[in-house]
N, C-alpha and C positions, 0 to 999 in steps of 0.2 A: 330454391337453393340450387348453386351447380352440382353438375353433375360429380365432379372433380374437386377438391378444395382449394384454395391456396396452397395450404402449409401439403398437402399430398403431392399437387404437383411440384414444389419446390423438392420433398424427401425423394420423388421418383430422380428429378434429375441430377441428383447428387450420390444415388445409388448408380445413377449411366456414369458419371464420373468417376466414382470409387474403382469400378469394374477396367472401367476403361486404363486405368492408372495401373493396377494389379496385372495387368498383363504383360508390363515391363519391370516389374517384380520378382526376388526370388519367391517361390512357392510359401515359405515361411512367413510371410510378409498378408496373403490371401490368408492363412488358417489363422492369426494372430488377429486382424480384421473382424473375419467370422466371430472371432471368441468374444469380443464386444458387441454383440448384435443386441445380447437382450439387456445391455447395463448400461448403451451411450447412446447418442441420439447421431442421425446422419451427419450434422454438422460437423461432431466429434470423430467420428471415422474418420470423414473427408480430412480431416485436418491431419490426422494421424498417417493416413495415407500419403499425403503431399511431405510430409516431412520425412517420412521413410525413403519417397523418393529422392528428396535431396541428398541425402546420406548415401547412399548408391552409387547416385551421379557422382557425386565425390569419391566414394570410395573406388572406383570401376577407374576414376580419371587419377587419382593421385598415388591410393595404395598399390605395393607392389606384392605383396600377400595375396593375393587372388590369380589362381590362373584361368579361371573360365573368363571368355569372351564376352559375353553377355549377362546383367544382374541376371536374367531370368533361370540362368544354366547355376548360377551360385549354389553350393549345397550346404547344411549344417556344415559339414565339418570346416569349409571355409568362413566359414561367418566363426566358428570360435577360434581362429586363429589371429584374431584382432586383439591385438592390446589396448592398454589404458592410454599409451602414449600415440596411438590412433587418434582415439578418441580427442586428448588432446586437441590433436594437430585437427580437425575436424572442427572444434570450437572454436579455432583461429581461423580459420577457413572464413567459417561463416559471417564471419566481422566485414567480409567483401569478397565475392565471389561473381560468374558470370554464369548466364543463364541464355539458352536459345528462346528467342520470343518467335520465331516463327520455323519449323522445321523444314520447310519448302525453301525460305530463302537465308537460312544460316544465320540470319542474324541475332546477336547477342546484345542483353542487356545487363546494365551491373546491378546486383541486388545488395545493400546492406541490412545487417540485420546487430539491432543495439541491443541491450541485457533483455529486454525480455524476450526479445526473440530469440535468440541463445537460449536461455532458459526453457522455451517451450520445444524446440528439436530436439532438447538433451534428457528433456522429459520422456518425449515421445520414444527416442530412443533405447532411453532407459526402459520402460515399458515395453518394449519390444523385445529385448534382451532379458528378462526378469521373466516373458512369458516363453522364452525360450529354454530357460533355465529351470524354470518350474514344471516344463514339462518335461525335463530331461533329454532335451537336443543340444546342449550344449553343457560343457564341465560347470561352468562358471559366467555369472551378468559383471561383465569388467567393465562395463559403463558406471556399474555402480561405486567403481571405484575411485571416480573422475569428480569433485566435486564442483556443483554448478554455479553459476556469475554470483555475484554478491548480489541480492536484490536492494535497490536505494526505494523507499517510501518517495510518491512523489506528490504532493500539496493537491487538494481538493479543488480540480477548476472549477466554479460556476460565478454566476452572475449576478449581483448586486441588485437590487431593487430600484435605482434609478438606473441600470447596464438594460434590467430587461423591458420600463417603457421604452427607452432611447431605441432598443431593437425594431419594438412590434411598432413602434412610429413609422421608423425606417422599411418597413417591411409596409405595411399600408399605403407611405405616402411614397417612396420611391424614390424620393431624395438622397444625393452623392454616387446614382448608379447612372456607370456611363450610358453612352444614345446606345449600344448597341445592346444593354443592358435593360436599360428602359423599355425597349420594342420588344423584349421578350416578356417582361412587368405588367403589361398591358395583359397578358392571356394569363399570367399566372399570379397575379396580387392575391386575389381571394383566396386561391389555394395555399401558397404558401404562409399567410397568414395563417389559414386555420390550422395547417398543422404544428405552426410554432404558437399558437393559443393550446393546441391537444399536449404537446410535451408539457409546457409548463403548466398546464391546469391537472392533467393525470402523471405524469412522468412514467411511459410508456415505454419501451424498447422502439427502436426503428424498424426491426423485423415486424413487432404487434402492429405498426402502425400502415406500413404498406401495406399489409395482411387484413384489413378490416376490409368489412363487404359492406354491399348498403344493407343488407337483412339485419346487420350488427349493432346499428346504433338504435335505440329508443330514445326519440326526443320530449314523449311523455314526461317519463322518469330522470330524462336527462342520465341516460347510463350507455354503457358500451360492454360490447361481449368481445374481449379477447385472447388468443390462443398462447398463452407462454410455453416457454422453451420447451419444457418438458411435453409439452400436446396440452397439459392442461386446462379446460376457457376457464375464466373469472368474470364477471361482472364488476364493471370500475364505472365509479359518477362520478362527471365531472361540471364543474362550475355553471352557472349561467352562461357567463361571461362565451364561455367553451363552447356553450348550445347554438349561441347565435350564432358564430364565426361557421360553427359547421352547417349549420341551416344556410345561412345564405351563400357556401361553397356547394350544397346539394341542390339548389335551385339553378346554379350555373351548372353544374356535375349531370342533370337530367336531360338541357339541350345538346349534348355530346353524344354523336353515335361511337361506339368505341368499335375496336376490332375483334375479331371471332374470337372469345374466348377469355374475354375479360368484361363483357358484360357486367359483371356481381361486384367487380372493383370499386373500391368508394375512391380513390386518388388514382388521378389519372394522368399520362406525362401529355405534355403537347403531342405525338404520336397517339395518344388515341388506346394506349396500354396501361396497364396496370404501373406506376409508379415503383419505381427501382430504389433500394435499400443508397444506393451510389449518387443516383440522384438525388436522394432528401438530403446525403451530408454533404454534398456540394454545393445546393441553395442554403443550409443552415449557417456554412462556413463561409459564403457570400455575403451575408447581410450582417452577418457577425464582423467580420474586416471595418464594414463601415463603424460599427459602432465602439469596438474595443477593439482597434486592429493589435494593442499588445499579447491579446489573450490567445495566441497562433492557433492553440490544440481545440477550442472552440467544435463542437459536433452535438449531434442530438444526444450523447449519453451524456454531454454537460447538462444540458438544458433536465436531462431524467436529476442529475445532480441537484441541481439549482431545485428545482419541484421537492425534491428529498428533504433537503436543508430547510427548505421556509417550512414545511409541514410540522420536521421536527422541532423548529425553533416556535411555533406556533403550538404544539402539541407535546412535546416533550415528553412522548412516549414511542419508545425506540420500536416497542411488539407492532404498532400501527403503523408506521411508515414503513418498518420491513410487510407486511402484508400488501400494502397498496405497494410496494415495489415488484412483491412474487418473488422475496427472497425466503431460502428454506432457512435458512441457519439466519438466526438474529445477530449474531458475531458478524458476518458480512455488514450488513445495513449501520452495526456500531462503528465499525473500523473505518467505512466508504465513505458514509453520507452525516452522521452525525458531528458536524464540527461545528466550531463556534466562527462567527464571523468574527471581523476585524473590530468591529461596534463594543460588541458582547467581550470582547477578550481585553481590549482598554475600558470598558468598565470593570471585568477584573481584577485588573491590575491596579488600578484605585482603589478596590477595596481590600485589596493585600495589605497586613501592617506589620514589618518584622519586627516591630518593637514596642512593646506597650506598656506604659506607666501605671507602676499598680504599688499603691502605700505599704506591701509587705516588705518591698525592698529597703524600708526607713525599718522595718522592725529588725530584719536582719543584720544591720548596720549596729544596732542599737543594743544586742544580743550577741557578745561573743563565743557562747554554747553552740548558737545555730550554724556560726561557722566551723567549730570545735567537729560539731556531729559529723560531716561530711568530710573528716579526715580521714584513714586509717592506719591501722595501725603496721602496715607491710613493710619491712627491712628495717625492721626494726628504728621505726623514725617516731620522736618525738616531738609534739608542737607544742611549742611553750607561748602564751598569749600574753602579751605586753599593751598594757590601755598608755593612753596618752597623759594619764598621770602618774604613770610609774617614769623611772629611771631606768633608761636601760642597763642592764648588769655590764659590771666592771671586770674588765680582762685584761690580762700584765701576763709576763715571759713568764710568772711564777705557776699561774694557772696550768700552763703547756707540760715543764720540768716537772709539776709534782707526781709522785712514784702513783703507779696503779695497785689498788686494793684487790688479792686477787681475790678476795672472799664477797668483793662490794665491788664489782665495776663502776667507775663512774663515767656518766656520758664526758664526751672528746669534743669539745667545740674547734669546728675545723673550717678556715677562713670565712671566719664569720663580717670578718671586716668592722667597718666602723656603722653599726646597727640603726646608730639613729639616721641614721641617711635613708633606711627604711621603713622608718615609721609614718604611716599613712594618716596617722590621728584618729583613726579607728581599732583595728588592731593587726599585729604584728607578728610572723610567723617566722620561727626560726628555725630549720634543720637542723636537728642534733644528731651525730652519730656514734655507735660505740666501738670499742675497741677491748675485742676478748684477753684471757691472759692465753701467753704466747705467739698469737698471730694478730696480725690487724685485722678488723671487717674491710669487707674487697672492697668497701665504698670511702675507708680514710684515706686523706691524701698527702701526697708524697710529703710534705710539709710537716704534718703530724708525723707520719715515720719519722723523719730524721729527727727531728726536736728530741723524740722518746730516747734514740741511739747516743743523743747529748750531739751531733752534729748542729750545728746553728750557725 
């Protein structure tokens, strides 16, 4: 075993960056850091870090609310003298901004940043401002008053069943990859097959996967020890098919002397190092062009996708594919990975039937009670049921003119018009409405008043 791990040297050198970052920082910025130590993982500092920076840099260059010189001289009381409309203007910012990529020779590069990246600075920042508020160094978190981008749900990439032979073809046989392509093909076929046979046979992270050592794999068992996010290890098995590709990438993987310090590495770059998270989704997204070049966002957390989706569409239980992904909450794994393909969903939609024939509708027809029943009795309306062998009733000026009973209202037929034009041959429903003594009901019409007044 090294002496050192992977995942330890990776946490150490994002601990030298965190620090290193924190020194052009207001001091609030370090204590806020620190108060996540025991509840986030390095990765999540580091990011939290880097975004605080940005916010700085922006604010040092655009806001005119600051009189210290330097982030690092910033005190509480100037950080809560920022508004919501800061903030704002800070969200528009980062839609396009410019960034020094080298501090020695000035030069800048432009950085855009689309809703989710929006999204996660305003997090960050919010959270930076909520722990300043909660600890009582500032009045009021006005970030929290700024509300963040709209999020758009965005369609589940992965790869079809004949996308992922056409791939791992292409990745074996090296077919449509330029010469200068090709000569690099020659030193790495074996390897980069087996790791796109490890995604889609285990659906691993790309972190899990540079991270494996040779002590990690058991070919007996056909299983693999690896380290998720949390520190965690699991034991994950995977395929045959999986066993062989990485057996015959470990019999190339042994004649390599690697360089000081990556020894225990099981993926190795042409340098002779430990294989970089950078480089796996550069060769993923290479051989992926060839095959689906419409699929642009193609990367190993597809290919984790794709492994997702055949499991579940194969197993159809959501509690096992979230385990074999190392997700904690099973709500992630439903929302992410569990979809239907295109196959699955146009056989659904055949078996859809908005309308279906069923002989109670002849009894309905045939039963003017059942229609009666589902009337009611509200504003005072009555249905009066006309079969096809009745006559419809006979109505004349004398009907309208005759005097109201005020001890006997009787219903007011109010343009009823010529009836039989609505008879269906089944049965026939007539609104009837009344009219009290002294006022009309709100629902008689202008019609009926006047006739009563003797206007005609």
């Amino acid at each position: 075993m090294p002496d050192i791990t992977y995942r330890d040297q990776v946490d150490q050198n994002r601990l030298e960056s965190i620090r290193l970052m924190l020194r052009s920082l207001p001091r609030s910025c370090a204590d806020f850091i620190r108060s996540l130590g025991s509840t986030t993982s390095t990765l999540t500092r580091l990011a939290y870090t880097i975004d605080l920076g940005t916010f700085f840099d922006f604010a040092m260059k655009e806001l005119t609310c600051f009189t210290s010189q330097n982030a690092t001289d910033m005190t509480d009381e100037e950080i809560s003298r920022l508004k919501p409309r800061d903030i704002e203007i800070y969200a528009d910012y980062l839609s396009l901004y410019f960034k020094e990529s080298s501090v020695h020779t000035g030069e800048q590069r432009m950085l855009k940043n689309k809703t989710y990246g929006v999204m996660r600075k305003l997090s960050s920042l919010r959270s930076y401002f909520n722990y300043l508020f909660r600890t009582q160094r500032i009045p009021a978190n006005i970030v929290s008053l700024v509300p963040l981008p709209k999020k758009h749900e965005k369609p589940i990439l992965l790869l079809e069943h004949d996308e992922m032979q056409k791939l791992l073809n292409a990745i074996y046989s090296g077919a449509q990859l330029t010469p200068q392509q090709t000569a690099f093909h020659r030193h790495t076929q074996i390897r980069d097959f087996a790791i796109v046979m490890l995604f889609l046979g285990t659906g691993i992270r790309v972190s899990e996967c540079v991270g494996i050592d040779l002590e990690d794999i058991d070919f007996r068992n056909n299983a693999l020890l690896v380290t998720r996010k949390g520190g965690n290890q699991v034991i994950l098995y995977f395929p045959k098919e999986v066993g062989t590709a990485l057996q015959a990438y470990l019999e190339q993987r042994e004649t390599i002397v690697t360089e000081e310090g990556h020894e225990h590495a099981f993926f190795l770059s042409l340098q002779k190092r430990r294989i970089t998270q950078r480089a796996v989704e550069l060769m993923v997204k290479k051989y992926a062009m060839l095959v689906v070049p419409l699929k642009k966002r193609m990367s190993p957390h597809k290919l984790r996708s794709t492994y997702a989706t055949n499991l579940y569409q194969e197993t159809e239980d959501i509690y096992l594919v979230a385990e074999a992904l190392g997700h904690s909450d099973v709500n992630t794994t439903r929302k992410h990975y569990a979809s239907m393909s295109d196959s699955r969903m146009r056989d659904a939609a055949k078996n859809t039937h908005l309308r279906v024939e069923n002989t109670s509708d002849s009894a309905l027809k045939d039963d003017p009670a059942n229609t009666l029943a589902d009337i009611t009795s509200d504003d005072r309306r009555l249905a009066v049921a006309t079969t096809t062998d009745e006559k419809p009733p006979e109505t004349s000026a004398a009907n309208f003119d005759a005097p109201i009973d005020p001890q006997n209202p009787t219903p007011e037929i109010v343009n009823c018009g010529d009836v039989s034009n609505v008879i269906t041959g089944e049965v026939t429903l007539l609104q009837l409405e009344y009219s009290d003594e002294g006022k009309d009901h709100p629902n008689t019409t202008e019609t009926g008043r006047n006739r009563r007044a003797g206007r005609h």
